[in-house]
C-alpha positions as CSV (number, residue, x, y, z in Angstrom):
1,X,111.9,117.6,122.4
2,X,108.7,115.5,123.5
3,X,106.7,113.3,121.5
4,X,104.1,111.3,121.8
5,X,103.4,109.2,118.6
6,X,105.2,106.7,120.0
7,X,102.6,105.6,122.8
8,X,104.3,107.5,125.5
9,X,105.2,111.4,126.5
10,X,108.8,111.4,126.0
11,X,111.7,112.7,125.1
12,X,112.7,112.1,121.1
13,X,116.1,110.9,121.7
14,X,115.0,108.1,124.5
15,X,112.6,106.2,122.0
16,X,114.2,103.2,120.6
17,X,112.3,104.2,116.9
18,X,112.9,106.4,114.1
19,X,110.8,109.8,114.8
20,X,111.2,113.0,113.6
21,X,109.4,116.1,114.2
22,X,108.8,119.0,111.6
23,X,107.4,121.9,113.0
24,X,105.7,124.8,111.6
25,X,108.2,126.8,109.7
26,X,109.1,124.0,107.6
27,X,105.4,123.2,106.7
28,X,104.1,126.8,106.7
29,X,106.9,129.4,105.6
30,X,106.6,130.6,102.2
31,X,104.6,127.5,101.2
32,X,102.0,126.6,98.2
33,X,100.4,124.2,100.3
34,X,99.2,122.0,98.4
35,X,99.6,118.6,100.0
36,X,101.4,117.7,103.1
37,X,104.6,116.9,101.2
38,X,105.4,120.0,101.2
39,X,107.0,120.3,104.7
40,X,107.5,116.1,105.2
41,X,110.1,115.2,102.4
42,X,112.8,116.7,104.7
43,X,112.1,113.5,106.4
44,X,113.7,110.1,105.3
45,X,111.8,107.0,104.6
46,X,109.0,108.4,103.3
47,X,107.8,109.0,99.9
48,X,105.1,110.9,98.2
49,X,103.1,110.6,95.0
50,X,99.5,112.0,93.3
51,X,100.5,115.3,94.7
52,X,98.6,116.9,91.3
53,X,95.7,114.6,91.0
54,X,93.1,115.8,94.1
55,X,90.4,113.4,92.9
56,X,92.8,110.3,94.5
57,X,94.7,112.5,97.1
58,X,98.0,112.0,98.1
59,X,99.5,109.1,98.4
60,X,102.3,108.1,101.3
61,X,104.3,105.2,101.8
62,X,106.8,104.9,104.0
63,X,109.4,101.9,104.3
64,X,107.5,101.1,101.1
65,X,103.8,100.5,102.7
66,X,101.5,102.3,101.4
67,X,103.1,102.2,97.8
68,X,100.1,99.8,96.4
69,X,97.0,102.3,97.2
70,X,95.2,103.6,94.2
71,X,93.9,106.3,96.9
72,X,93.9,107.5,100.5
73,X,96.7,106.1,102.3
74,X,97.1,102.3,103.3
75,X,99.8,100.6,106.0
76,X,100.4,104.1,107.7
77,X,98.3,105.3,110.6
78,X,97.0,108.8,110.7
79,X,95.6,110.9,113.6
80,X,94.9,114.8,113.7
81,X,95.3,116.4,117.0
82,X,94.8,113.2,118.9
83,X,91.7,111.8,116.6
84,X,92.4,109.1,114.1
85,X,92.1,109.4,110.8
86,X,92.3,105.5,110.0
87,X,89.3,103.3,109.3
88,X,88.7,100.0,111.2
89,X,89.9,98.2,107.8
90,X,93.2,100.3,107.8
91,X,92.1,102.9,105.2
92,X,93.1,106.8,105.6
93,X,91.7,109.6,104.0
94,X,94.3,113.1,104.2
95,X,92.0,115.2,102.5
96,X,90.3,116.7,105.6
97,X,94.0,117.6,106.9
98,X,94.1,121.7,107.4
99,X,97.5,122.6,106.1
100,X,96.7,126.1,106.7
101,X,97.0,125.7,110.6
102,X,99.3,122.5,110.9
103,X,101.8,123.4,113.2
104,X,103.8,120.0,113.9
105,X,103.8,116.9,112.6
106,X,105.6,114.0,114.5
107,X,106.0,111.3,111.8
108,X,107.1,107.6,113.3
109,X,109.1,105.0,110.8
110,X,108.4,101.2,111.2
111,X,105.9,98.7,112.0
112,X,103.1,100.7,114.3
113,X,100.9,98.1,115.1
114,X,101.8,97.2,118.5
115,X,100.8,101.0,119.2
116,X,98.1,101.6,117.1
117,X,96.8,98.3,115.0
118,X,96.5,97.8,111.4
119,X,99.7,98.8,110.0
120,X,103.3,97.9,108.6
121,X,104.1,101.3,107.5
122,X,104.1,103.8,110.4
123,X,102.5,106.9,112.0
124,X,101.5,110.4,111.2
125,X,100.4,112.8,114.1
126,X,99.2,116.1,113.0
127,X,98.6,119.1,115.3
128,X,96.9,122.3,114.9
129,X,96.4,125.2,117.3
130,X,94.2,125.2,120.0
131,X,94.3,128.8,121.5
132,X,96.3,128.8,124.4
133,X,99.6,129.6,122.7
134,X,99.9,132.9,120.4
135,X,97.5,132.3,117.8
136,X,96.0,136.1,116.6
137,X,93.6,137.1,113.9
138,X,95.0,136.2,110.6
139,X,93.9,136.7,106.9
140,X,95.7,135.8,103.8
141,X,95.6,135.5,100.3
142,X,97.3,133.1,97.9
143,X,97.5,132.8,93.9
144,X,99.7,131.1,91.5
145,X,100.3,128.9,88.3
146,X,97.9,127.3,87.0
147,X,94.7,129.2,88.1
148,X,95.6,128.6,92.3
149,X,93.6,131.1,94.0
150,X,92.8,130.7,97.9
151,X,91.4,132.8,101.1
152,X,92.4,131.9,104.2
153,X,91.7,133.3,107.7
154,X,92.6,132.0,111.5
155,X,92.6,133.5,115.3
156,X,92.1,132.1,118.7
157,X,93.0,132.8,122.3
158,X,91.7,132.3,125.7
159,X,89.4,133.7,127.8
160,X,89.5,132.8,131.9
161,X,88.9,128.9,131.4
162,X,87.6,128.7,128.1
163,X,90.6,128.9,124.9
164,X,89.4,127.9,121.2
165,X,91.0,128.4,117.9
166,X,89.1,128.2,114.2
167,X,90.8,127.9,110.6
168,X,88.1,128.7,107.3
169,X,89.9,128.6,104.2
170,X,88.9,128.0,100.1
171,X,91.0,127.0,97.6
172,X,90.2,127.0,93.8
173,X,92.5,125.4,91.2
174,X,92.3,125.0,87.7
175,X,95.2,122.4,87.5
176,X,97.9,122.0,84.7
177,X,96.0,118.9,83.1
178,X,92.7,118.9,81.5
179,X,89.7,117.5,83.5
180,X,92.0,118.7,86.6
181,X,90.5,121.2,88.2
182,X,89.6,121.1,92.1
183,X,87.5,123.4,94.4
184,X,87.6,122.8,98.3
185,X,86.2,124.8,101.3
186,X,87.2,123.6,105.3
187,X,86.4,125.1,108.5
188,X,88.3,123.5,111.6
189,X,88.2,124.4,115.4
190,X,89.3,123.7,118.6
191,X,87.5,124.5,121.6
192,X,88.7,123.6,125.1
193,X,87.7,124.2,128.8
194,X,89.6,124.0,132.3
195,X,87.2,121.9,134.3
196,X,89.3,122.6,137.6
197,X,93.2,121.7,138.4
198,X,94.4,119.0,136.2
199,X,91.5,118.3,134.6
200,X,90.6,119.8,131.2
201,X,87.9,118.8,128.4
202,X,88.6,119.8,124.9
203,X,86.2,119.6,121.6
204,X,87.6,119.4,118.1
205,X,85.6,119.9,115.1
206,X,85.8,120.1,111.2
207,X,83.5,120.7,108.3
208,X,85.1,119.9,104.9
209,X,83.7,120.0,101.4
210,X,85.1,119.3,97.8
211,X,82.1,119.8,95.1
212,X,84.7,119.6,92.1
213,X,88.0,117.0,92.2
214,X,88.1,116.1,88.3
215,X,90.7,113.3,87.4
216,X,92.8,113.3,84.6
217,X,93.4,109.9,84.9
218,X,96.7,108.2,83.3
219,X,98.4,108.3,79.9
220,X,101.0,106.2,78.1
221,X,104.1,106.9,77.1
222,X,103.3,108.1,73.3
223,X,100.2,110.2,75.2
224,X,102.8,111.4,77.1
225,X,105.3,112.9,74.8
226,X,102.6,114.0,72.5
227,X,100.4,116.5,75.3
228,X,102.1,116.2,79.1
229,X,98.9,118.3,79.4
230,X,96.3,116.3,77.9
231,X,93.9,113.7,80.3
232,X,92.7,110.6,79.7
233,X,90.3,110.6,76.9
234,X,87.8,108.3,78.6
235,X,88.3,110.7,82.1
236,X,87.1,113.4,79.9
237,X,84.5,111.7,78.0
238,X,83.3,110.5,81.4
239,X,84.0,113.5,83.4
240,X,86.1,111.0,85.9
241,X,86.3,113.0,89.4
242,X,85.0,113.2,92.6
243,X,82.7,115.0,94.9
244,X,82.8,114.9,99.4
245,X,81.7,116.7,102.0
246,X,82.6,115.8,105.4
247,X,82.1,116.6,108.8
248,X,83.6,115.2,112.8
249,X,83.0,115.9,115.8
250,X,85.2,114.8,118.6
251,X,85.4,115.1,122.7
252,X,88.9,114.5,124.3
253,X,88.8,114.6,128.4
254,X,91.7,114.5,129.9
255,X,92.6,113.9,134.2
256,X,95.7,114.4,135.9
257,X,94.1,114.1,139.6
258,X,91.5,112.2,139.9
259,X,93.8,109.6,139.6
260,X,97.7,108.6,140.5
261,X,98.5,108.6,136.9
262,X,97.1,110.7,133.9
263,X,93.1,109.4,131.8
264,X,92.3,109.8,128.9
265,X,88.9,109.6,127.3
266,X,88.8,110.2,123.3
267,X,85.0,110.0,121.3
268,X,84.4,111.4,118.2
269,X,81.4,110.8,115.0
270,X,82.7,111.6,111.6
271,X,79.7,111.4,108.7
272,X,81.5,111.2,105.3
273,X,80.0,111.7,101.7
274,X,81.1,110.3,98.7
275,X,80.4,110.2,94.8
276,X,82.9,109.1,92.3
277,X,83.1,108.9,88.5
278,X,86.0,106.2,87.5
279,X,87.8,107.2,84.3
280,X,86.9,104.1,82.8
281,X,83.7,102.9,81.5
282,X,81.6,99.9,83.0
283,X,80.1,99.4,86.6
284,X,82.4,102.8,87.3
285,X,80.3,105.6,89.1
286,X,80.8,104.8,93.2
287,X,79.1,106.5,96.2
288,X,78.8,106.0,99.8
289,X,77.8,107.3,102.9
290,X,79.6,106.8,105.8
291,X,79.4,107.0,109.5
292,X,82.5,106.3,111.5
293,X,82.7,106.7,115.2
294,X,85.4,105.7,118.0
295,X,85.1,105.5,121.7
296,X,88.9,105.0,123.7
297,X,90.5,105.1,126.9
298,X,94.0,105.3,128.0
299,X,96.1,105.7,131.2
300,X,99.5,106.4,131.8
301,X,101.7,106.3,135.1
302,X,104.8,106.2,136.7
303,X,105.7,102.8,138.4
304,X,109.0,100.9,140.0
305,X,109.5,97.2,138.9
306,X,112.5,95.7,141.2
307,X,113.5,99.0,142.4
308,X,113.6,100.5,138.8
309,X,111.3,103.5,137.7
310,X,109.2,102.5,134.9
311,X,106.6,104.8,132.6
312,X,103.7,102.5,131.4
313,X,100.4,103.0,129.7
314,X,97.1,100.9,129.0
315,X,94.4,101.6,126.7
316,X,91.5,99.9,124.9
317,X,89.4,101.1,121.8
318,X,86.2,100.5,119.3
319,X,85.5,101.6,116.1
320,X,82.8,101.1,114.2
321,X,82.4,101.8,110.2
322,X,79.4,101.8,108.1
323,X,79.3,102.2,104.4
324,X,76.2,102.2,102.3
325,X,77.4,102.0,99.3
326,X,76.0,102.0,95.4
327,X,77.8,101.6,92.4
328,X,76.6,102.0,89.1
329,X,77.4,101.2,85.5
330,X,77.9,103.8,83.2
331,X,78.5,103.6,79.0
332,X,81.6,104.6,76.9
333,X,79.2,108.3,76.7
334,X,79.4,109.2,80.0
335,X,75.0,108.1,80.4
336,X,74.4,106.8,84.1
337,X,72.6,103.1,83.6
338,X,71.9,100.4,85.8
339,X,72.7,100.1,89.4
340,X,75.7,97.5,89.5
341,X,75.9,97.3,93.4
342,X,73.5,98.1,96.5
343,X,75.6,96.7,99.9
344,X,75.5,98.4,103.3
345,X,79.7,97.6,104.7
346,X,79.9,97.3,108.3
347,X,83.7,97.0,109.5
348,X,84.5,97.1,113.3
349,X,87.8,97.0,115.7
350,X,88.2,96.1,119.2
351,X,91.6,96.7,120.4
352,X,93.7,96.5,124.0
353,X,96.9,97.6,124.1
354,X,99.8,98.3,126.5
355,X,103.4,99.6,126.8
356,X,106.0,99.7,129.5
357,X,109.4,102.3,129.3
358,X,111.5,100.6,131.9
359,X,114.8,102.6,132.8
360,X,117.0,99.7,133.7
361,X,120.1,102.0,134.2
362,X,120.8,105.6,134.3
363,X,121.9,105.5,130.4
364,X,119.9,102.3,129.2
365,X,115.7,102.0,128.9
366,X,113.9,99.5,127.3
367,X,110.7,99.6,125.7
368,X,108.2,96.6,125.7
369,X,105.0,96.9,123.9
370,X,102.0,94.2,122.9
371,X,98.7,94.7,121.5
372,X,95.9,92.3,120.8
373,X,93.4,93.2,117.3
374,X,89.4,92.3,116.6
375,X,88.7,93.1,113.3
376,X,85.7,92.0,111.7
377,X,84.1,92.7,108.3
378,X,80.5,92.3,107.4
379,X,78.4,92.7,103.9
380,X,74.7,92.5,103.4
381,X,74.7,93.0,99.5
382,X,70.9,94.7,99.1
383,X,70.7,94.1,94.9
384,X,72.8,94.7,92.3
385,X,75.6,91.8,92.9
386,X,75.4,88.1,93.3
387,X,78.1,87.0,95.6
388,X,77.1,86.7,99.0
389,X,80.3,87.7,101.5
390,X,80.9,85.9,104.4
391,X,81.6,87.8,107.8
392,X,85.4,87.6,107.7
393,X,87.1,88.4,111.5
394,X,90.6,88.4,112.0
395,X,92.6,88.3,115.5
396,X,96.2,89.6,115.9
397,X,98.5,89.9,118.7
398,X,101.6,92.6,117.6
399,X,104.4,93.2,119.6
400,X,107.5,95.5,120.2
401,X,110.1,95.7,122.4
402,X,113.9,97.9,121.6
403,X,116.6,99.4,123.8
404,X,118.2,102.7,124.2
405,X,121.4,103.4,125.1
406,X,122.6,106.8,126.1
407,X,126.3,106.1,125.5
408,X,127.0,110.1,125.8
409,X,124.2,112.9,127.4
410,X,123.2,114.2,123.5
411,X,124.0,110.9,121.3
412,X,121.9,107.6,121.5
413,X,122.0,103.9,120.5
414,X,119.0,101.8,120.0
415,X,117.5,98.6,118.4
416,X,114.1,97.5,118.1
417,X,112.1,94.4,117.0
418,X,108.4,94.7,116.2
419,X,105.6,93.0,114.1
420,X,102.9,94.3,112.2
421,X,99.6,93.1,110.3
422,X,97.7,95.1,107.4
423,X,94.0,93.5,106.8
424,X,92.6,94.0,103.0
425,X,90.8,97.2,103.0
426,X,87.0,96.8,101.9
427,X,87.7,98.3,98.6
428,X,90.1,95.2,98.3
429,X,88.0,92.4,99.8
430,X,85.7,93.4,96.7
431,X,86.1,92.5,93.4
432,X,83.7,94.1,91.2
433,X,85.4,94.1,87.4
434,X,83.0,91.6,86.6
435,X,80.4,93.3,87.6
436,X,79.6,90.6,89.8
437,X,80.6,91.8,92.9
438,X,82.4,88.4,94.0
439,X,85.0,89.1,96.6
440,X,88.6,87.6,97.0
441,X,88.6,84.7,99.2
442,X,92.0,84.2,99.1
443,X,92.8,87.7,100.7
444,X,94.1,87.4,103.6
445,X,95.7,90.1,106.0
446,X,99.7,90.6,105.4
447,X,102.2,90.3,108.6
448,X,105.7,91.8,109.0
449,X,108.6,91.5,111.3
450,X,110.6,94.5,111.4
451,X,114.2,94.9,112.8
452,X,115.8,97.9,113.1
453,X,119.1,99.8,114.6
454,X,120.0,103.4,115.1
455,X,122.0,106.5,116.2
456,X,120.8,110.2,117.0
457,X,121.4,112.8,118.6
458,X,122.9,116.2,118.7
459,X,126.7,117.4,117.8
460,X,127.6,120.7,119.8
461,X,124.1,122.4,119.5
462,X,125.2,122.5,116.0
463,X,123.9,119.6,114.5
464,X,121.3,117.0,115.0
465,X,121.2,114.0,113.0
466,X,119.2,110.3,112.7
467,X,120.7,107.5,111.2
468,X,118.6,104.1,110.6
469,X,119.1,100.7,109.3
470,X,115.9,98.1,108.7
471,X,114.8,95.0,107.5
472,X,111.1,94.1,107.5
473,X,110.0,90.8,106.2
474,X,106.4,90.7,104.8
475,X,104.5,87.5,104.7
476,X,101.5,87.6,101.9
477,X,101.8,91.0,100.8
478,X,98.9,92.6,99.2
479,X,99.6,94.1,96.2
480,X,97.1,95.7,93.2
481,X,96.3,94.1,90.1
482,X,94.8,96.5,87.8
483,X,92.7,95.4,84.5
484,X,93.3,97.0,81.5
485,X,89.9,98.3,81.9
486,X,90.7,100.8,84.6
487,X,89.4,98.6,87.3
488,X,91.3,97.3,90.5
489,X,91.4,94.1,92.0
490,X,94.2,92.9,94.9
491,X,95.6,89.4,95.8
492,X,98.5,88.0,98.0
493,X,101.7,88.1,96.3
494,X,104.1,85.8,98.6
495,X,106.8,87.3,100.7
496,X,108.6,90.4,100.3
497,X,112.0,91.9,101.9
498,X,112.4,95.4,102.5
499,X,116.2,96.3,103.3
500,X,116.9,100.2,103.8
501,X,119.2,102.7,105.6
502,X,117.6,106.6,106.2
503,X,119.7,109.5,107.4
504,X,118.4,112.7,108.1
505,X,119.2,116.2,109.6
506,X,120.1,119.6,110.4
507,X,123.0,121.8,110.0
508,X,122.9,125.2,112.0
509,X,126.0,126.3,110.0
510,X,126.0,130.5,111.5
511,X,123.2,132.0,113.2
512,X,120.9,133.0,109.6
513,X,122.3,129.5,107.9
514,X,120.8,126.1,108.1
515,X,121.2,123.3,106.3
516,X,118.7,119.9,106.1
517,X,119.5,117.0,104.8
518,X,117.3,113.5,104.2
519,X,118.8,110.6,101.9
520,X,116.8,106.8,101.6
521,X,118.1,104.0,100.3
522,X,115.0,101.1,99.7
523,X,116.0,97.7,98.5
524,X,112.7,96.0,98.6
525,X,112.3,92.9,96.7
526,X,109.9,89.9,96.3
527,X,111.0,86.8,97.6
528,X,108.4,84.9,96.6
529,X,105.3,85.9,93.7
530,X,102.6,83.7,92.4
531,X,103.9,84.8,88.9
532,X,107.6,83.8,89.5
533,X,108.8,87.4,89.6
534,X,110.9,86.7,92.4
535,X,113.9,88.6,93.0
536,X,112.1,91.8,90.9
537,X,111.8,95.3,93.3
538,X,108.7,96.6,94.6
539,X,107.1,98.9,91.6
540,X,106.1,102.2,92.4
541,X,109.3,103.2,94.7
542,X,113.1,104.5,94.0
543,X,116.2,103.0,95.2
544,X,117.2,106.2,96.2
545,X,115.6,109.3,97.8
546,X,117.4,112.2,98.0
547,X,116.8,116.3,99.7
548,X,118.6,118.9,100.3
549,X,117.2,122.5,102.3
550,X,119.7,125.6,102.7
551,X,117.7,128.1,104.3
552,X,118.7,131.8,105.5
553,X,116.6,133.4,107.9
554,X,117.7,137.4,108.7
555,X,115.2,139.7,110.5
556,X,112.2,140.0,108.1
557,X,113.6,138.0,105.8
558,X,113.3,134.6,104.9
559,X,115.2,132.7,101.7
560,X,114.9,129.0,101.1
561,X,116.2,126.4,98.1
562,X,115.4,122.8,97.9
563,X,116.7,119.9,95.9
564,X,114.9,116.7,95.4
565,X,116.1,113.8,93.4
566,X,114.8,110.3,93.3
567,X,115.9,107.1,91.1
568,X,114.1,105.0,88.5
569,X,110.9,103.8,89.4
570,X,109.2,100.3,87.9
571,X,105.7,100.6,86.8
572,X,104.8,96.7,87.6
573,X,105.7,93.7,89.2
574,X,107.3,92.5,86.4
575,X,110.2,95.3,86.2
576,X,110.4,95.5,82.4
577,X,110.0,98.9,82.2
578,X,110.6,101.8,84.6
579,X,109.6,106.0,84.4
580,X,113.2,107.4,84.9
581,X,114.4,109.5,88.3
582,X,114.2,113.1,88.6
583,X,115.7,115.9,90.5
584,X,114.1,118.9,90.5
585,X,114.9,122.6,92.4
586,X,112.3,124.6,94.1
587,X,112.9,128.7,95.8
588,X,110.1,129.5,98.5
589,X,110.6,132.5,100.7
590,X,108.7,135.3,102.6
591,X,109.6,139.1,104.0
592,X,107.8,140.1,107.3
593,X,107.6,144.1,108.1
594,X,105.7,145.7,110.6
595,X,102.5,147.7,109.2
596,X,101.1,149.6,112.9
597,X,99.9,147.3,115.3
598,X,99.8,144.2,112.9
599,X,102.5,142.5,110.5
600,X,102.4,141.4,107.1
601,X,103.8,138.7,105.7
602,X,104.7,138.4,101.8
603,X,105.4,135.0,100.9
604,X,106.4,133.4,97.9
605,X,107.6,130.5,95.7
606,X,108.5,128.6,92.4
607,X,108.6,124.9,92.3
608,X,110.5,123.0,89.8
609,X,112.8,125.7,88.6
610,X,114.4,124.5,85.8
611,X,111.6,123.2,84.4
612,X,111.7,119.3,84.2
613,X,109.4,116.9,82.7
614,X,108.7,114.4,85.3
615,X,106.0,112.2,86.2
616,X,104.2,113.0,90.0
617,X,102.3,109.5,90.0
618,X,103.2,106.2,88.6
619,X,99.8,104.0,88.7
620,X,101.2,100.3,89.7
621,X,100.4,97.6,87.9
622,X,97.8,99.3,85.8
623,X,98.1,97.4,82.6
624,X,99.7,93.1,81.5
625,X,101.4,95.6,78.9
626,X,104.1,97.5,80.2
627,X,104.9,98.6,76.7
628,X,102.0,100.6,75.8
629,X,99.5,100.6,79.4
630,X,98.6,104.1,81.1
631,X,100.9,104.5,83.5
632,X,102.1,107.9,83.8
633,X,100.2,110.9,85.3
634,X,102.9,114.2,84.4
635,X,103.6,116.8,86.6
636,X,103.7,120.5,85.7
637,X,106.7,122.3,84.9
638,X,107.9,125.3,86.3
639,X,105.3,126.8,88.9
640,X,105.1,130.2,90.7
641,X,102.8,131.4,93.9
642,X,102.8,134.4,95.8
643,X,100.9,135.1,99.2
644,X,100.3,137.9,101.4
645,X,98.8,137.3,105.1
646,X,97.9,140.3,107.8
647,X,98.0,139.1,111.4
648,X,96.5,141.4,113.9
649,X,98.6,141.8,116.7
650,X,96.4,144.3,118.6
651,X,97.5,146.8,121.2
């Protein structure tokens, strides 16, 4: 199986990384589709939270980076069919992913910034259709617990030269908290053309727009028992949520004969706005508009170095953010006041980049990679603040290099060593709780070294599996600091240690039976913390992270259950107090029956069967008190959706 998430077309089993691939049926058969998790916790080393709460969005970490965002996604890198997703200052937004078309989704464990800049955590590469495989007319319908009601519809093909797919779909949902109710529209296309022999130019596009995204907010632990259901009563009051609309358009040309080797030019514009109402009151009401656009070039060829074959690429990119940003003030009664902040954010990234896949015997390659970072941040505060911020610029120089060794034809070895930087995102470079705008001086990007060993590979076409051990050092890791007030401010907290071992995969046990499998073990730990809490685990993630997947697949028919269970999770640096592990049981399935020239497709689902109280988001270090601070954001019980989709096969 071919990847390419980790810098270079190539076989899976010959990169000396952890990678795994989940392809469609996992993320699309008999799905709610609700977030991304859905189809990704079969893979280890990563874990999800916020799944409920669509006014912060999902939030990822994997190997434990990502763990201290609020919102978005921080420490991973994202891109969606070959565009990224992630800001110059390392920010991701997954709301404008279409999980009604995703069809793979190669996800890459470990340090990624010698590949792709400005992360610790790792990589997510989404792809949706473009045409040129079957992709014909579709319509569905969906509706569940909870007031979940969406329209969806899809097609594509080709026509001599020309091939193009399109996704529309709408999703209303009234949530299972109050002041949790979400609406959200999307259209996204591809359209590509064959310019001549090798030589292709292909145009993705995507509009997206959420008018409603209330937020609950958090509750404490007496909120909690008293109403799971209950919000926040400030969120209310205030009618916290969020509002975007959002729309990209990018250009990828690809060459295969102009030139020895294979070029690759990637542009795209993506114009992004944004309101939000904090569930707290004070300087709390945030909007921006933003322009973010990205120019990049890449070449890859084939090469011999001493009379051995080697596979190398070279790239270079620039990116270019700009914010204009307000923020207002708003009183305990929900009444818009004065404007708090007026700043126009301008971050930028210049990057070059290379990697080399030398094949020093027929059963051993190694892998060197290095990449050199420009990123600069700029404020011009307009009104509003009174703390002038100085252009900050940061250079880094990341580097990988790993082995693999094919010991046997279907089982591999392989090491790797790699380092990795994270800058402060702007939202962190700015501390507003004062209401002065001031911003952190001391902040200052985190590094980490990661080492890592592994096996994979595949046991008489019966099963595949992934084993990996880490250890990633982090030097001044950023971690959040929230106020009692609701507000968010960020500081370096020393050194951390991240120890783990993941183990993942697949059982075909008879032709209709397959079992997956995906079990984490984190031991990450401060070493060093301005507030003598070393020793203490990283809050916010479990010790252990555990799923199981038996699925039967007969004809038409299609039965799947899955088990999740995770351990205690601390709330704050501190580790006096922890929301307790979980393990939960969900039933998804769909029946497929011919109806003339077209099939339909009845899917459906119940999530948490047995009907456990857990929490779906743990907000990190929100209060000094651990004893009586909002922490918790409950999940729903038991859940049920049903489905039913008509593709159009034609004649």
């Amino acid at each position: 199986m071919e990847v390419t998430a980790t810098g270079l077309v190539r076989d899976r089993a010959q990169a000396p990384m952890a990678v795994t691939v989940v392809d469609e049926t996992a993320l699309q058969d008999g799905r709610e589709r609700l977030g991304l998790d859905e189809g990704l916790k079969r893979v280890p080393g990563i874990f999800f939270q916020n799944r409920y709460n669509f006014a912060q969005n999902l939030r990822i970490s994997m190997r434990g980076f990502g763990a201290r965002a609020p919102f978005g996604i921080r420490g991973i890198r994202l891109r969606v069919d070959g565009i990224p997703e992630t800001l110059p200052d390392g920010q991701s937004q997954i709301d404008t992913i279409d999980l009604e078309s995703a069809e793979r989704v190669e996800v890459l464990r470990g340090p990624s910034s010698a590949l792709y800049g400005n992360a610790a955590g790792g990589m997510l590469a989404v792809t949706t259709p473009d045409g040129r495989g079957k992709a014909p007319p579709r319509a569905s319908l969906t509706g569940g617990s909870h007031g979940l009601r969406r329209v969806a519809a899809s097609g594509g093909g080709t026509s001599g030269a020309w091939n193009g797919h399109i996704s529309a779909w709408h999703l209303d949902y009234d949530g299972y908290r109050d002041q949790s109710r979400t609406e959200k529209m999307m259209v996204n296309g591809k359209a590509g053309y064959q310019l001549g022999p090798g030589r292709r130019l292909e145009t993705v596009f995507t509009a997206y727009d959420q008018p409603t995204g209330e937020d609950p907010g958090a509750l404490t632990r007496a909120q909690a028992r008293e109403d799971r259901r209950q919000a926040d009563p400030d969120a209310e009051t205030l009618d916290a949520g969020q509002s975007v609309d959002q729309q990209r358009l990018g250009l990828i040309y690809s060459d295969e004969r102009s030139l020895p080797g294979v070029l690759e030019l990637t542009t795209f514009y993506t114009r992004r706005n944004f309101e939000q109402q904090l569930p707290f009151a004070g300087p709390s009401l945030i909007g921006y508009e933003r322009d973010f656009y990205d120019t990049s070039a890449e070449y890859r060829d084939q090469a011999g170095v001493a009379g051995l074959p080697v596979d190398w690429t070279l790239g270079t990119s620039f990116r270019k953010q700009r914010d204009d940003r307000e923020r207002f003030n708003v009183n305990s009664n929900g009444e818009r006041g004065t404007k708090a902040r007026d700043a126009l954010e301008r971050a930028t990234s210049t990057a070059l980049y290379g990697q080399a896949d030398l094949a020093v015997t027929d059963s051993v390659r190694m892998m060197f990679g290095g990449r050199y970072d420009h990123v600069r941040f700029q404020v011009e505060e307009r009104g509003g603040g009174d703390g002038a911020f100085d252009d900050r610029s940061y250079d880094e120089f990341s580097v990988s290099l790993g082995p693999t060794w094919s010991f046997h034809p279907r089982h591999q070895l392989y090491a790797n060593v790699g380092t990795a930087f994270e800058t402060p995102t702007f939202t962190e470079l700015i501390d507003a709780t004062a209401n002065n705008n001031q911003t952190a001086p001391e902040l200052t990007p985190q590094k980490a070294v990661n080492t890592e060993v592994g096996f994979k590979g595949v046991v008489n076409e019966r099963l595949r599996y992934e084993l990996a051990a880490y250890r990633v050092t982090t030097e001044d890791e950023i971690v959040v600091n929230e106020n009692d007030d609701g507000s968010t401010t960020y500081r370096n907290a020393g050194e951390t240690r991240r120890d783990g071992v993941e183990l993942g995969g697949e059982a075909f046990v008879t032709e209709n039976l397959t079992l997956t499998g995906a079990y984490t073990w984190s031991d990450f730990r401060f070493r060093d913390h301005p507030d003598g809490l070393a020793g203490n685990r990283l809050p916010g993630l479990p010790e252990h992270n555990l799923f199981l997947e038996a699925a039967w697949d007969q004809g038409p028919w299609m039965v799947a259950v899955e088990t999740e269970a995770i351990s205690d999770v601390y709330v704050s640096d501190a580790n006096g107090v922890s929301a307790s592990g979980y393990g939960l049981v969900h039933l998804r399935g769909q029946y497929e029956l011919a109806l003339g020239g077209s099939r339909l497709t009845l899917g459906w689902g119940v999530q948490n069967l047995f009907d456990r109280d857990y929490f779906s988001n743990i907000r990190v270090n929100a209060s000094d008190n651990e004893s009586t601070g909002a922490f918790y954001e409950p999940a729903p019980g038991r859940t049920i959706h049903a489905s039913v989709s008509l593709t159009f096969q034609g004649p």
